[in-house]
C-alpha positions as CSV (number, residue, x, y, z in Angstrom):
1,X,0.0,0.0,0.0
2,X,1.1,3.5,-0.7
3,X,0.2,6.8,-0.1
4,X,1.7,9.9,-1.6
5,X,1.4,13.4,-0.7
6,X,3.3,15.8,-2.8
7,X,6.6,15.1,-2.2
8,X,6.6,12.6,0.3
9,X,6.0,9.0,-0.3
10,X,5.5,6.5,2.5
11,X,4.9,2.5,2.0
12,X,3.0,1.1,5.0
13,X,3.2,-3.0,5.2
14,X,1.1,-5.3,6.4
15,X,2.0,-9.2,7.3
16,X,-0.2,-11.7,8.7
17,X,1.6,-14.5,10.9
18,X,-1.4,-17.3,11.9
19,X,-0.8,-19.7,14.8
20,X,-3.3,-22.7,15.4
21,X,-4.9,-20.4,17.8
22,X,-4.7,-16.8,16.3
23,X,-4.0,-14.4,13.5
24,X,-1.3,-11.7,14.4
25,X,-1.9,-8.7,12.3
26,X,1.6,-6.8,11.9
27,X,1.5,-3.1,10.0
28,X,4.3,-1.5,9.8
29,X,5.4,2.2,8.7
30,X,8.0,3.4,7.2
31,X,7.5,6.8,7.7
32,X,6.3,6.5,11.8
33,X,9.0,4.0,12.4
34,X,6.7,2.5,14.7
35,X,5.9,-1.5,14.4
36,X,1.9,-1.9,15.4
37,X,0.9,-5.4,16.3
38,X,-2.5,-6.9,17.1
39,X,-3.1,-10.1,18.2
40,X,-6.8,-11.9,17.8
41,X,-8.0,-14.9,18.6
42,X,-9.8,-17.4,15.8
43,X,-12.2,-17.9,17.9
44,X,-12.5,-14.1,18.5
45,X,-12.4,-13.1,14.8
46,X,-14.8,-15.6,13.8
47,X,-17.4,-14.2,16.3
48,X,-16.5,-11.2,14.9
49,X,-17.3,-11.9,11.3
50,X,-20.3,-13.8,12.6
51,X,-22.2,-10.2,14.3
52,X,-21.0,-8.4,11.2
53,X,-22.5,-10.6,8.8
54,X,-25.8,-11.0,11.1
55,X,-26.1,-7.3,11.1
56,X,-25.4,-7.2,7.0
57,X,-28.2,-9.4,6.8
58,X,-30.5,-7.1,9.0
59,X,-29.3,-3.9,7.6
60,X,-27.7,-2.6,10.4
61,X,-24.9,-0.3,9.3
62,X,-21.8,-1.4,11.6
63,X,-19.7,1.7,10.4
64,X,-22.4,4.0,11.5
65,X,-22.5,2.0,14.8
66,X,-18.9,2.3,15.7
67,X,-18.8,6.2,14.7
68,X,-21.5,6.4,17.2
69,X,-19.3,4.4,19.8
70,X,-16.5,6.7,19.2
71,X,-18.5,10.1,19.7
72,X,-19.9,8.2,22.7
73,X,-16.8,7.2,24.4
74,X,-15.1,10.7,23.4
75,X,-18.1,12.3,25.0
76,X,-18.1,10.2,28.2
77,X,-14.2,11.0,28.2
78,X,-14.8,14.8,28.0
79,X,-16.8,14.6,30.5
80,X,-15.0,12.5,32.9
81,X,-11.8,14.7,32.3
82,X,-14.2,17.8,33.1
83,X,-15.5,16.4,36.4
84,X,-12.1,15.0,37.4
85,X,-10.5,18.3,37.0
86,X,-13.3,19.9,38.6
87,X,-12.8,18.2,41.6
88,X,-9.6,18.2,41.6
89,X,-9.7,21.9,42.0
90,X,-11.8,22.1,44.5
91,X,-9.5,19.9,46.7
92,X,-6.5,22.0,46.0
93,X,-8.4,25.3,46.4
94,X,-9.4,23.5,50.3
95,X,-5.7,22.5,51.0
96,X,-4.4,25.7,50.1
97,X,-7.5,27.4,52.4
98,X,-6.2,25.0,55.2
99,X,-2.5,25.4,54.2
100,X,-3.1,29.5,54.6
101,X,-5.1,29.1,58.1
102,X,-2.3,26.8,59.6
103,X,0.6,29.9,58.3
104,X,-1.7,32.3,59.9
105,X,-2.1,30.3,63.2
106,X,1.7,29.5,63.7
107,X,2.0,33.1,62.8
108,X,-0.2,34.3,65.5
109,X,1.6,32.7,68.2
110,X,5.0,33.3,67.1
111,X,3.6,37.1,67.6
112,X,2.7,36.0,71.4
């Protein structure tokens, strides 16, 4: 496979090794110099085909599914990101309240 883009060109590879048990899909990028492996299991690939093909047959759109998942999960991750940071602030904002109360006190008796 190649992709081209003006003046750069790029070949990305793609090997499959298959076990008795599992495929191991292996792409690999010239241009990333990165080396991305991904094991599955027959078993697990066959299911796999399986629910694809059942929803085929019903007309259920599986692309449209896992764009959904994504904005989903991307969602939920906003979100979570959000509230953790949210509370996370608060926290600090209470230490540093009690951090500031605690320097005043010690202050206040050094003074006496």
């Amino acid at each position: 496979m190649m992709y081209e883009n003006k003046n750069f060109i790029s070949e990305v590879s793609t090997k499959v090794i298959e076990t008795r048990d599992e495929f191991i899909f292996q792409t690999i990028s010239s241009w990333i110099v990165n080396n991305h492996q991904i094991t599955v299991s027959k078993e697990t690939l066959s299911k796999a085909v399986a629910l694809i093909k059942m929803m085929e047959d019903r007309g259920v759109d599986i692309c449209e599914i896992t764009v959904n998942a994504k904005i989903l999960h991307d969602e939920y991750m906003r979100g979570y990101r959000k509230g953790y940071q949210e509370g996370r602030d608060v926290i600090v904002g209470t230490f540093d309240d009690k951090m500031k109360e605690l320097k005043n006190e010690i202050a206040e008796e050094a003074i006496r």
